[in-house]
BAKE-980995 format. One line per 5 residues: their letters; for each residue x, y, z of N, C-alpha, C, O. Coordinates in pm, whole numbers, plus 50000, padded with zeros to 5 digits. Layout:
<panus>
a = X/Y/Z/X/Y/Z/X/Y/Z/X/Y/Z; ...
</panus>
This chain:
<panus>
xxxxx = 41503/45734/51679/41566/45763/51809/41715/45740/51803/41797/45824/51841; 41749/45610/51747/41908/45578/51704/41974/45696/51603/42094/45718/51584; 41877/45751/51557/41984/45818/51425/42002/45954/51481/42089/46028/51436; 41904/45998/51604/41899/46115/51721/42034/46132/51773/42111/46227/51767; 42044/46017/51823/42194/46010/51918/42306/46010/51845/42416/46054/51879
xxxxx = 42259/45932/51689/42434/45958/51614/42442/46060/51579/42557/46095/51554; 42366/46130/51564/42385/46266/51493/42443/46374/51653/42492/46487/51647; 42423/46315/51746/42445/46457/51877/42609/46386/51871/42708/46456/51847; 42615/46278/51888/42783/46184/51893/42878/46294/51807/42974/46360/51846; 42821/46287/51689/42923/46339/51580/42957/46479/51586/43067/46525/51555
xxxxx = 42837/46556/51637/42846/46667/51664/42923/46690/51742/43029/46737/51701; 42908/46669/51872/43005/46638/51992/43182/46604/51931/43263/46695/51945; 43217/46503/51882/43281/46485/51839/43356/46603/51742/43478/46609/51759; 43307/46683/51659/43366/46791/51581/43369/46947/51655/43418/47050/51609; 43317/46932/51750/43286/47054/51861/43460/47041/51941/43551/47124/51938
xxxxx = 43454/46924/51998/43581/46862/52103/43699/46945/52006/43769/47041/52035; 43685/46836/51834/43819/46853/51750/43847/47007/51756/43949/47068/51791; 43724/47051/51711/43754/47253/51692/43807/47335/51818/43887/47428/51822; 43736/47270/51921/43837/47300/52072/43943/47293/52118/43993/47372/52198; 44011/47158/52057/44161/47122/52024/44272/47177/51981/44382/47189/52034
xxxxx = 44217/47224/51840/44274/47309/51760/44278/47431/51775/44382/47495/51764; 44170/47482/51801/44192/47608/51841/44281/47606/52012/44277/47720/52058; 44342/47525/52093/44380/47541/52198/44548/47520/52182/44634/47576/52250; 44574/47402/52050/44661/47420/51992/44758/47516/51936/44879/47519/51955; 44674/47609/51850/44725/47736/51793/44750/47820/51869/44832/47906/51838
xxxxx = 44669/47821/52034/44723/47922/52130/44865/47880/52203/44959/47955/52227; 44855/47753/52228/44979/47731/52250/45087/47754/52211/45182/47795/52278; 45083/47726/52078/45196/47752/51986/45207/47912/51981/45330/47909/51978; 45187/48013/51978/45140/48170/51981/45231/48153/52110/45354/48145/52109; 45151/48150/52218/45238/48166/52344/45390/48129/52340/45481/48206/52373
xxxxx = 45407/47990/52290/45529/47916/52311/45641/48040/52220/45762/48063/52227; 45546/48089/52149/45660/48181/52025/45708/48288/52092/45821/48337/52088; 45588/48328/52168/45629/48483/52259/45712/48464/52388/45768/48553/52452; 45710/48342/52412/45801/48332/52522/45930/48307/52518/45988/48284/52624; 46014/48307/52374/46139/48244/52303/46157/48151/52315/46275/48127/52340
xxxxx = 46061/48031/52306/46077/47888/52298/46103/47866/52134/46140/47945/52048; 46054/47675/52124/46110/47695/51955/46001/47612/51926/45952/47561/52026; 45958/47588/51840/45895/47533/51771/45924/47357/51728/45997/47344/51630; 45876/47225/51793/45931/47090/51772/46007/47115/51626/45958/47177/51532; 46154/47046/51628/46220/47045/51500/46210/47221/51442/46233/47193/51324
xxxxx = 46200/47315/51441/46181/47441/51380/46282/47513/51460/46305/47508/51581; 46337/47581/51364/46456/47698/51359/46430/47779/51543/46330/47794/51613; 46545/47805/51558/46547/47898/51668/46456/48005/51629/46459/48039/51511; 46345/48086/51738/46254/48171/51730/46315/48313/51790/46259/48416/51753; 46433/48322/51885/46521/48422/51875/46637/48468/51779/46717/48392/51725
xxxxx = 46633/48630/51766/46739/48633/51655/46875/48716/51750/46858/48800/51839; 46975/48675/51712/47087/48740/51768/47084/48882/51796/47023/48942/51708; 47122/48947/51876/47155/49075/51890/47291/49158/51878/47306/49274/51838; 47401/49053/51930/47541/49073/51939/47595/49018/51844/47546/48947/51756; 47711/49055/51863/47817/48941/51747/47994/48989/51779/48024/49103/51815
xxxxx = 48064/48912/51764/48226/48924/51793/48286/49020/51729/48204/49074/51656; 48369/49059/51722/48422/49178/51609/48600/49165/51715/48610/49113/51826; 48722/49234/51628/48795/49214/51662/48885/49375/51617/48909/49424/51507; 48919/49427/51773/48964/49488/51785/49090/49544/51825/49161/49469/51892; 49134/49661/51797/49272/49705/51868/49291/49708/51974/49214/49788/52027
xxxxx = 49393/49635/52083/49413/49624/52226/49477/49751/52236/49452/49816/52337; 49587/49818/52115/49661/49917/52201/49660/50007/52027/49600/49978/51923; 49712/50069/52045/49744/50189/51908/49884/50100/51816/49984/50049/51866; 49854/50105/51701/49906/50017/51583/49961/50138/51519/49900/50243/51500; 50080/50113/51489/50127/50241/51413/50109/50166/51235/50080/50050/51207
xxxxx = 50140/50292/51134/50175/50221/51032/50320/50177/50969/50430/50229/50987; 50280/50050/50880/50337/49982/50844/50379/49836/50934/50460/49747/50907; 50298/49851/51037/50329/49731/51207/50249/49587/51088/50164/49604/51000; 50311/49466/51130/50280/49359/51170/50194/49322/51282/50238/49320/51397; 50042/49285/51246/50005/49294/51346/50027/49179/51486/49973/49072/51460
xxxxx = 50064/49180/51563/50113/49055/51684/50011/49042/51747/49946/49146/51760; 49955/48919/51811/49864/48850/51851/49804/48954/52018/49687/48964/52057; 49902/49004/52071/49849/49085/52186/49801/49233/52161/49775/49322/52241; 49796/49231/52021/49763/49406/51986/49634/49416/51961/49569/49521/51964; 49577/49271/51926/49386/49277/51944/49343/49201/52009/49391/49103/52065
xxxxx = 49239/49246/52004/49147/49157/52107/48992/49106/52065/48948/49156/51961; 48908/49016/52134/48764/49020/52076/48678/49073/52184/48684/49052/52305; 48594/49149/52111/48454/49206/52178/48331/49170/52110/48316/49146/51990; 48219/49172/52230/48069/49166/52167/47977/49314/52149/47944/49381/52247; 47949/49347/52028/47898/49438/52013/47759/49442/51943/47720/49363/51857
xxxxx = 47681/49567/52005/47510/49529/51889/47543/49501/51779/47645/49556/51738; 47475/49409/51693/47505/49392/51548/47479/49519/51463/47528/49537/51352; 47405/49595/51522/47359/49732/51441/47460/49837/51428/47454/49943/51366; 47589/49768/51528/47724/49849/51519/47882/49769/51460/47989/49830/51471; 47878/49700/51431/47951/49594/51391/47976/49656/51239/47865/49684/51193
xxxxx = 48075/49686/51150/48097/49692/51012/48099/49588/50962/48112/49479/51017; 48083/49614/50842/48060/49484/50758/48135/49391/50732/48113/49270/50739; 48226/49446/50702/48369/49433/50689/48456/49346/50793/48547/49276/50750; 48428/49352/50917/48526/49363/51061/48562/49183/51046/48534/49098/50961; 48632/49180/51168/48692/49036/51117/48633/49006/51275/48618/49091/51363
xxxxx = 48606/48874/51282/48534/48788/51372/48636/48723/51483/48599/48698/51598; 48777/48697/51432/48828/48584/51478/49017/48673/51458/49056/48738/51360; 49096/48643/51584/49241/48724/51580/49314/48675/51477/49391/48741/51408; 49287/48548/51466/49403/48466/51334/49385/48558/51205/49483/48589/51137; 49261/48600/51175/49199/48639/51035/49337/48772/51017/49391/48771/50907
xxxxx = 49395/48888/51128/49448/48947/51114/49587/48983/51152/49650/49086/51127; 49641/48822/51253/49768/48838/51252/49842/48803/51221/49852/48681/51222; 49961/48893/51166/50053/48873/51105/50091/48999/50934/50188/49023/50863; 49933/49048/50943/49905/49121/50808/49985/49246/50879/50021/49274/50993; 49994/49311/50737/50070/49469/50786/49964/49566/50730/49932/49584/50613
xxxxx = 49906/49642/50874/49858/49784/50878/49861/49870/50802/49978/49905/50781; 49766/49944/50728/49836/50049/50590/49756/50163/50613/49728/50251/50531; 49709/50153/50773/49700/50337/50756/49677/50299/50940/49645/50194/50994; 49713/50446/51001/49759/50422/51172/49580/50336/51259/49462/50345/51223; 49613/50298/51321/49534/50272/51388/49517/50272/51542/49610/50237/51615
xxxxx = 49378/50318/51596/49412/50348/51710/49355/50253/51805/49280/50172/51751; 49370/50238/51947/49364/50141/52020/49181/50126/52053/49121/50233/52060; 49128/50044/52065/48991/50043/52058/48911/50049/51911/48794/50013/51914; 48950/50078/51823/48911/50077/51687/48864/49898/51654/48935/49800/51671; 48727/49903/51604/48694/49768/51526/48838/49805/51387/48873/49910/51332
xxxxx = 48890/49652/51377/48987/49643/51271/48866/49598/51153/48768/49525/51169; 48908/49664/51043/48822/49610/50847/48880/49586/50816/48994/49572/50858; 48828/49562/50705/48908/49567/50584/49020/49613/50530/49119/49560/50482; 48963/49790/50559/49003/49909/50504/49171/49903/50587/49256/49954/50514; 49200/49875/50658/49303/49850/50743/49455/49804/50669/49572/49835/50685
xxxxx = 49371/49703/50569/49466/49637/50558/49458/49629/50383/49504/49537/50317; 49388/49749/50330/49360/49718/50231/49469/49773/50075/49539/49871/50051; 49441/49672/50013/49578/49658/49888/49546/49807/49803/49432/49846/49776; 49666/49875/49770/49607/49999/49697/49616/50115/49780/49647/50223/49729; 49588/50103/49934/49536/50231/49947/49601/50372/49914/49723/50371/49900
xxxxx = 49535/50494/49899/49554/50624/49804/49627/50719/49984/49620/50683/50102; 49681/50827/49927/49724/50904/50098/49614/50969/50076/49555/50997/49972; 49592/50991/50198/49494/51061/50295/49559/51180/50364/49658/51158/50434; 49503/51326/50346/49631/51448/50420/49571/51422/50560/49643/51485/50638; 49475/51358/50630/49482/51365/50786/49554/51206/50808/49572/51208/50930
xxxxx = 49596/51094/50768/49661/51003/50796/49812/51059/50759/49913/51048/50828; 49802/51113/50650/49979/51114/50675/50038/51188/50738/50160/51178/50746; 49954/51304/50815/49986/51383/50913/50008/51362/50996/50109/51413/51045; 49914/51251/51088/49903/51189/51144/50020/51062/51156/50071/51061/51268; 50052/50997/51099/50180/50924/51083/50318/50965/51077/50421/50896/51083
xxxxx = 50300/51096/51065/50457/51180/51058/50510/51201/51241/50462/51275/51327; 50630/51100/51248/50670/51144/51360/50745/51245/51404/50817/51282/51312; 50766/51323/51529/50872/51427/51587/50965/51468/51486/51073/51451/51543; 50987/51509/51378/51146/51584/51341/51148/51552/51205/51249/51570/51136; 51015/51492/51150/51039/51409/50994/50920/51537/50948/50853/51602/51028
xxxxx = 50918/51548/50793/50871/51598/50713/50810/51530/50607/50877/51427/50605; 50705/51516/50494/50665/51446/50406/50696/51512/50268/50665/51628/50241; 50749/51440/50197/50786/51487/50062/50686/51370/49912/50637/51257/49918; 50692/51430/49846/50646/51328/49712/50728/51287/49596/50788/51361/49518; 50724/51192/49597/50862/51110/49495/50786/51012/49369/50741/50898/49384
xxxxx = 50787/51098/49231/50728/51015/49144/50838/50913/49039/50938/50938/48972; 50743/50767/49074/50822/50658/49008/50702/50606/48922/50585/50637/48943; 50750/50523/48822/50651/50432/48736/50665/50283/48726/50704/50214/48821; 50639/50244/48632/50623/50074/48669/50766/50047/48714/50787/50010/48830; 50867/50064/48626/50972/49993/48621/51111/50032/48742/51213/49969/48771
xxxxx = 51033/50210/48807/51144/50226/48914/51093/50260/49025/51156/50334/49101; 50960/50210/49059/50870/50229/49161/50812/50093/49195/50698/50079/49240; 50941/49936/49158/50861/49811/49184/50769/49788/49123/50710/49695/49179; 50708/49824/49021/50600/49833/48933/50479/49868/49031/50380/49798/49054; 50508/49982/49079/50352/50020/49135/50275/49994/49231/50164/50039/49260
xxxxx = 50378/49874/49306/50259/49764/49407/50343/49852/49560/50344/49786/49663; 50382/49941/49563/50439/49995/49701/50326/50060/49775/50289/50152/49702; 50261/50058/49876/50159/50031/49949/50252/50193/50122/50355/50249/50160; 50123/50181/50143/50105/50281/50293/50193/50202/50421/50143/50106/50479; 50297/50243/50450/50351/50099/50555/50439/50025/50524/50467/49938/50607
xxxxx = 50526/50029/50379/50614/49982/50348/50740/50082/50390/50724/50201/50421; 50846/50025/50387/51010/50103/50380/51056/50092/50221/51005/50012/50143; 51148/50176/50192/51198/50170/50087/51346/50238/50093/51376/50315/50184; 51445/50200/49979/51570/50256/49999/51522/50341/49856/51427/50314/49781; 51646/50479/49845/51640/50556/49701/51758/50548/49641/51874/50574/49673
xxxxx = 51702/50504/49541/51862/50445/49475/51877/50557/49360/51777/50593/49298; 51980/50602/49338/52022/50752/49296/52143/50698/49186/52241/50625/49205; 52082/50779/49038/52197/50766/48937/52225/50896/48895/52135/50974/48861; 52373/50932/48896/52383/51058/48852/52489/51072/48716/52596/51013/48731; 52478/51111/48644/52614/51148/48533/52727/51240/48588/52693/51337/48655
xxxxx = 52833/51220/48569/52954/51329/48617/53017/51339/48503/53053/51240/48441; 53032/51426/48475/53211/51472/48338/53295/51510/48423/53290/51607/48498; 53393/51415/48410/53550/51407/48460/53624/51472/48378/53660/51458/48261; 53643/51563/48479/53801/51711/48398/53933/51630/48454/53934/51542/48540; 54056/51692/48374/54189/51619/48397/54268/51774/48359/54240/51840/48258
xxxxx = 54381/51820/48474/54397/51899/48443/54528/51882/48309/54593/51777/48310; 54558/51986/48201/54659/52028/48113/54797/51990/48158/54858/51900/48100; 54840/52044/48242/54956/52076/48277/55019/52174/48382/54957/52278/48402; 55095/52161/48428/55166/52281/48546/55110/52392/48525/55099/52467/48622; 55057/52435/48391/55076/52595/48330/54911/52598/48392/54823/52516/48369
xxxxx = 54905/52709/48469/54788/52710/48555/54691/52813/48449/54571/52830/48473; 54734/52855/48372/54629/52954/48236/54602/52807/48153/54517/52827/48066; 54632/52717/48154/54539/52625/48062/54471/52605/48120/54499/52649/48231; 54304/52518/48115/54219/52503/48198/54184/52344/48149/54213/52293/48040; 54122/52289/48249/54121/52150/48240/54029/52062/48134/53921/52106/48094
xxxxx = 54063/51977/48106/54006/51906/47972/53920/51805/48013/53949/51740/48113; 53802/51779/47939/53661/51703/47990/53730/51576/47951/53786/51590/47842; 53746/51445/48008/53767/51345/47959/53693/51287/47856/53585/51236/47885; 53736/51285/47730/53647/51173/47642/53556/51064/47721/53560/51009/47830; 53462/51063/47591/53343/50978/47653/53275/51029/47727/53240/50958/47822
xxxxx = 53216/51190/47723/53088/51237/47804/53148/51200/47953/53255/51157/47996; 52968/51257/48034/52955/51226/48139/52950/51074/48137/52920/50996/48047; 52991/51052/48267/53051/50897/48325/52922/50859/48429/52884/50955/48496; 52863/50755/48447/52750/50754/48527/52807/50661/48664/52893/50573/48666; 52708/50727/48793/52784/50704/48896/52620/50665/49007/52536/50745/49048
xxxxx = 52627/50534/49023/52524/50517/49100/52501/50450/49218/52548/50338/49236; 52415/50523/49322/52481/50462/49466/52316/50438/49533/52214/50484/49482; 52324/50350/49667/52209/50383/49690/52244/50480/49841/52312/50450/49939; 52159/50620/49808/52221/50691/49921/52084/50730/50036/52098/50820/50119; 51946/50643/50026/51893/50670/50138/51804/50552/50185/51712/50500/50122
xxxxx = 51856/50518/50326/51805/50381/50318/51670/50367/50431/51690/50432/50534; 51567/50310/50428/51478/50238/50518/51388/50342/50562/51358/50366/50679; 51323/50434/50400/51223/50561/50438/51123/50483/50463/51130/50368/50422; 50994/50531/50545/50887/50477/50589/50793/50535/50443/50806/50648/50397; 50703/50431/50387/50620/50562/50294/50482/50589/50365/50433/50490/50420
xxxxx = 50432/50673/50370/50345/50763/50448/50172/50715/50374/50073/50668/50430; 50196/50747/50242/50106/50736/50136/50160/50684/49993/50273/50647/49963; 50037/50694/49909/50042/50685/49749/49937/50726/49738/49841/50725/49814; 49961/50787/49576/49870/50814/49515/49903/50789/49342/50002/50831/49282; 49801/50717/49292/49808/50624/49144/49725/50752/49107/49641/50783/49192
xxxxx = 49737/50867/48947/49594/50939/48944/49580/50890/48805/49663/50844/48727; 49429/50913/48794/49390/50865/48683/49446/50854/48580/49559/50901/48590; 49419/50803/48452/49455/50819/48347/49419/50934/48264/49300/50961/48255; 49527/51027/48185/49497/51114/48130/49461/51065/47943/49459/50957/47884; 49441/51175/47910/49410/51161/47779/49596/51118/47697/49627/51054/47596
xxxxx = 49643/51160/47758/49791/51103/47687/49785/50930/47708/49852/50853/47639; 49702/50891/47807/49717/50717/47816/49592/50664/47751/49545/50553/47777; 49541/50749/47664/49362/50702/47574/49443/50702/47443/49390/50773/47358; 49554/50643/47405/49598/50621/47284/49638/50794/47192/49605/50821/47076; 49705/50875/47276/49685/51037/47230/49832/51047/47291/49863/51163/47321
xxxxx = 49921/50958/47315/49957/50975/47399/50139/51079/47352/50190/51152/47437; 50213/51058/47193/50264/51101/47109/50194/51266/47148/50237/51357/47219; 50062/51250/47060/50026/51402/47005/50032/51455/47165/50059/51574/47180; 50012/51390/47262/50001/51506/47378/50147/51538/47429/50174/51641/47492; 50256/51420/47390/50375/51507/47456/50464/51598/47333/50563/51671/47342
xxxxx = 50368/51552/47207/50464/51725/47110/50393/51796/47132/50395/51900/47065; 50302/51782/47228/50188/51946/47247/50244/52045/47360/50249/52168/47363; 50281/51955/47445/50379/52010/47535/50523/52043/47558/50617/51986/47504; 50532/52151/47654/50692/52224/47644/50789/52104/47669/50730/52000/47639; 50890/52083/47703/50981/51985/47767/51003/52074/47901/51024/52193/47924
xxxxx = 50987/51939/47988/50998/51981/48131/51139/52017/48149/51241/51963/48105; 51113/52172/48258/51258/52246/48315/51309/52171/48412/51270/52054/48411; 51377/52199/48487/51461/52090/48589/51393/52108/48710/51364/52221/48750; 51356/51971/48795/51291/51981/48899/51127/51990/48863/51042/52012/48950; 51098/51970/48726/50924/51982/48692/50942/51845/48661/51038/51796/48600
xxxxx = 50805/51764/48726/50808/51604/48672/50709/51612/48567/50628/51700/48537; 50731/51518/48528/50693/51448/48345/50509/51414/48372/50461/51386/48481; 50442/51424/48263/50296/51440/48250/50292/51318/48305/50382/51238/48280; 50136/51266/48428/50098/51169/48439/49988/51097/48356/49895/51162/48308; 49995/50999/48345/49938/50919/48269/49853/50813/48275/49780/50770/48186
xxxxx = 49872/50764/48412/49787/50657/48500/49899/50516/48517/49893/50413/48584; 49996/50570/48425/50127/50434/48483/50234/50480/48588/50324/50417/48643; 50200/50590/48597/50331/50626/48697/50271/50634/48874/50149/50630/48880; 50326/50642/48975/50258/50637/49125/50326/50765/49208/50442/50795/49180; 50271/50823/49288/50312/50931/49362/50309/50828/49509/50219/50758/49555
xxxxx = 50443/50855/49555/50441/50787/49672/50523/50853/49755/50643/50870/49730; 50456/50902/49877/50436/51019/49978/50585/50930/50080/50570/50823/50139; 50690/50993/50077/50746/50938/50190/50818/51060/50351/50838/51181/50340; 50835/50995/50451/50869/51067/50561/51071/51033/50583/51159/50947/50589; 51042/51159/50585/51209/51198/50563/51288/51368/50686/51250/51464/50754
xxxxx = 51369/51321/50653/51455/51441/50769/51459/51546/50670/51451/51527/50548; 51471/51652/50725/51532/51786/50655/51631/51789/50567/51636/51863/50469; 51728/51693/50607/51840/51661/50533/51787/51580/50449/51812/51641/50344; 51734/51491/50420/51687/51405/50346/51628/51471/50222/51652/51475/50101; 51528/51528/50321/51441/51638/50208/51513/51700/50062/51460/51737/49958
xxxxx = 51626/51696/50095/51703/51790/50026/51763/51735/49943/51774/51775/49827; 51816/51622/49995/51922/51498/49890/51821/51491/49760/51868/51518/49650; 51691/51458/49772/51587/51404/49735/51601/51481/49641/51679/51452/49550; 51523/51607/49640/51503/51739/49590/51628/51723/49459/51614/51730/49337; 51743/51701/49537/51883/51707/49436/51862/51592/49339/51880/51602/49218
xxxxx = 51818/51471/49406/51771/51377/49302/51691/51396/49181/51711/51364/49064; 51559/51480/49260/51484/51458/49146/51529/51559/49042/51491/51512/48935; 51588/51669/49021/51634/51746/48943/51768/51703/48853/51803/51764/48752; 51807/51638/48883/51880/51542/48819/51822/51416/48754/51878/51372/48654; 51710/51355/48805/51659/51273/48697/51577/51338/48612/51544/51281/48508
xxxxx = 51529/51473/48642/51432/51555/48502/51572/51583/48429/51529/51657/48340; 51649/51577/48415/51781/51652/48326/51804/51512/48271/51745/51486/48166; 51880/51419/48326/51895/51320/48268/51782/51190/48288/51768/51109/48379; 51733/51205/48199/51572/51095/48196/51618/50946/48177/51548/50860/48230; 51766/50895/48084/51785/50787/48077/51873/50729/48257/51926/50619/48275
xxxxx = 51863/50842/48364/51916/50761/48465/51851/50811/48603/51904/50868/48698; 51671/50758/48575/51596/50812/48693/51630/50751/48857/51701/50654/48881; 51573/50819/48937/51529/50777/49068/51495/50609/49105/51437/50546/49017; 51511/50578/49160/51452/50418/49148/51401/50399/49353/51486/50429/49437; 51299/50364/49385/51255/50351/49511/51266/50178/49561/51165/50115/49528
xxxxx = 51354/50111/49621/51398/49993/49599/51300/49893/49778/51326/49864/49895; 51225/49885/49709/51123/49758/49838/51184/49723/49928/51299/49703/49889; 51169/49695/50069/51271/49679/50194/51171/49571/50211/51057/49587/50168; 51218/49426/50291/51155/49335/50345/51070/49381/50469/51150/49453/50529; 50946/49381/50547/50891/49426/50695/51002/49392/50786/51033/49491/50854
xxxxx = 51061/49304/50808/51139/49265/50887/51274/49330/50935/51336/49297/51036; 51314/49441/50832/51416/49549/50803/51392/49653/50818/51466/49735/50763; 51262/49709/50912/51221/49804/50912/51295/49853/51071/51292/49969/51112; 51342/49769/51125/51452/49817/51235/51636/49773/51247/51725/49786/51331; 51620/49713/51104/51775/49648/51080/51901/49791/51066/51856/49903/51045
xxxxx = 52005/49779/51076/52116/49878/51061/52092/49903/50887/52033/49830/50808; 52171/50056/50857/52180/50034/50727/52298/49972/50647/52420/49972/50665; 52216/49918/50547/52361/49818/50430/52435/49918/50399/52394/50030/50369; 52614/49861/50410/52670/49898/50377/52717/49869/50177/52738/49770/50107; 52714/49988/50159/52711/49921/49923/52818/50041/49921/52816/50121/50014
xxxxx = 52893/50052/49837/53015/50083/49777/52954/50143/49692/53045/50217/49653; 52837/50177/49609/52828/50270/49503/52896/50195/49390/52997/50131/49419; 52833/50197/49208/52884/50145/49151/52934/50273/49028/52861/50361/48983; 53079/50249/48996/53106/50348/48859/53144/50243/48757/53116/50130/48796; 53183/50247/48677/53232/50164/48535/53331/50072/48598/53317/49950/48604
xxxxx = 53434/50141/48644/53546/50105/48735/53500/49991/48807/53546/49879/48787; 53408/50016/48892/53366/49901/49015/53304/49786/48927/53320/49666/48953; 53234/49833/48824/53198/49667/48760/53321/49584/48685/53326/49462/48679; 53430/49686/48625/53560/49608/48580/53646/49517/48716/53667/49396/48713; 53666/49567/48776/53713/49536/48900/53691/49452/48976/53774/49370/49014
xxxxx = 53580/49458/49009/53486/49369/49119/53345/49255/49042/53294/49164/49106; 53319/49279/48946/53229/49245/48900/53285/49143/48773/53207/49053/48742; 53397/49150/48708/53463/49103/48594/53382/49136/48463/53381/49056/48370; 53316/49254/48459/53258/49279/48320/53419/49332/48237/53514/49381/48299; 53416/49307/48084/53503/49333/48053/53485/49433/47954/53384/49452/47885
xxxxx = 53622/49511/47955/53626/49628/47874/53612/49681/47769/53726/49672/47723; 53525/49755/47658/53553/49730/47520/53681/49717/47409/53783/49785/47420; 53664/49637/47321/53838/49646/47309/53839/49719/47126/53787/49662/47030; 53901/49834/47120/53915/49874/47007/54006/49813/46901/54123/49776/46905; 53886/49813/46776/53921/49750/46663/54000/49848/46606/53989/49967/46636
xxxxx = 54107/49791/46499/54253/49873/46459/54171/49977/46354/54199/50095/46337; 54058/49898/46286/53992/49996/46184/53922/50112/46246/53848/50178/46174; 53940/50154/46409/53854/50261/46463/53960/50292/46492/53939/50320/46610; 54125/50323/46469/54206/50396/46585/54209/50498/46449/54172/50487/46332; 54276/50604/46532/54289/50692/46377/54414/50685/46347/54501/50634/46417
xx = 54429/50742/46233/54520/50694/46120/54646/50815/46179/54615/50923/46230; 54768/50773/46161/54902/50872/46191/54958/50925/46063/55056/51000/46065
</panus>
């Protein structure tokens, strides 16, 4: 009769526990569907939104960006780039390298090192009365390469001249080239161009170690044709006046003629991108004797000629 009743006890007893548990597990089920959390366990909701940081007004290129030109918004995460920046500090103060417009999530891509021109951005960036031209430099007269979408630059221009001196009164003699060749004369004559674009292009087979056999394979460039690319030199797109256009043009045909006294595109600080232009004097031989104290060569008696 005693061992009757322990046996219904125990039963009872494991009936209750399985009732428990199973009333348990519903709880917990419910508690999940209702966005509660779990004792000690991770949040059971997942975000939907997230911050992203945007343009308050239209950013032109080459701008500094200033603290009132963005702003933060919450957007679905399923629209958010990957890229985008969370927080205003992350992007002010950086400079813009292709236009941006007001409401735009700011990336990466914004601000990114390198970038190549684009023909609907630099179209787009060309203001009222300017034109876009292409100006090829290489490491050594293009800043070595690092000139970017949004920078200014001055063009610093070397040209050779041969100085005539006339004979004499007698107007049938005609004037005599001064000894010593052309005389080199270099100024900087265009200051604080905006550059629009660049473009770095690949490397050709002349920069795969071919690089000899490919320029005796070729003609020598006529005047105004630029020199084979190679993957060291940069095409960098700048915005210029009509008049400008033209100086340029005169430049570059003068550095295909004389190759030992190219073009040079000279880096402007951001901060100079609304300063007056420098006044420079242009330098000839003259101006470095003069002003500079380089001194003159002095001929040895064994080079004068003999009487």
């Amino acid at each position: 009769m005693g061992s009757d009743n322990l046996k219904r006890s125990s039963r009872l007893i494991i009936l209750v526990g399985v009732i428990l548990a199973v009333a348990a597990f519903a709880g917990i089920l419910w508690w999940g569907t209702q966005g509660g959390t779990t004792p000690g366990g991770p949040e059971a909701t997942v975000a939907t939104t997230t911050k992203v940081v945007q343009a308050a007004t239209d950013i032109s290129l080459g701008t500094a960006i200033a603290a009132n030109q963005v702003t933060v918004k919450q957007v679905p995460v399923t629209s958010a780039p990957v890229d985008a920046f969370s927080d205003p500090s992350q992007v002010v103060g950086r400079i813009a390298r292709q236009q941006i417009t007001a409401g735009s999530i700011l990336t990466s891509a914004d601000f990114a090192s390198g970038n190549t021109a684009q023909g609907d951005q630099i179209v787009k960036a060309l203001k009222p009365g300017y034109r876009a031209i292409a100006v090829q430099v290489d490491q050594s007269t293009g800043v070595g390469t690092l000139i970017q979408p949004g920078d200014r630059v001055d063009l610093l221009f070397g040209i050779k001249i041969q100085v005539y001196v006339p004979q004499g009164p007698n107007s049938s003699q005609l004037p005599q080239a001064v000894p010593g060749g052309p005389q080199l004369s270099v100024k900087d004559i265009i200051q604080n161009l905006e550059v629009l674009g660049t473009l770095t292009p690949p490397p050709t087979a002349a920069a795969n170690g071919q690089a000899q056999a490919a320029q005796a394979a070729q003609p020598a460039p006529s005047a105004g044709q630029g020199v084979g690319l190679t993957g060291q030199q940069m095409i960098v797109i700048l915005a210029v006046t009509p008049q400008q256009a033209e100086v340029i043009k005169y430049a570059q045909v003068n550095a295909t003629d004389n190759a030992d006294t190219p073009i040079s595109l000279i880096l402007r600080a951001p901060a100079d991108a609304s300063a007056p232009p420098d006044k420079t004097s242009g330098v000839v031989l003259k101006t470095l004797l003069d002003q500079y104290g380089v001194l003159p060569p002095i001929l040895l008696e064994s080079t004068l000629p003999t009487k």
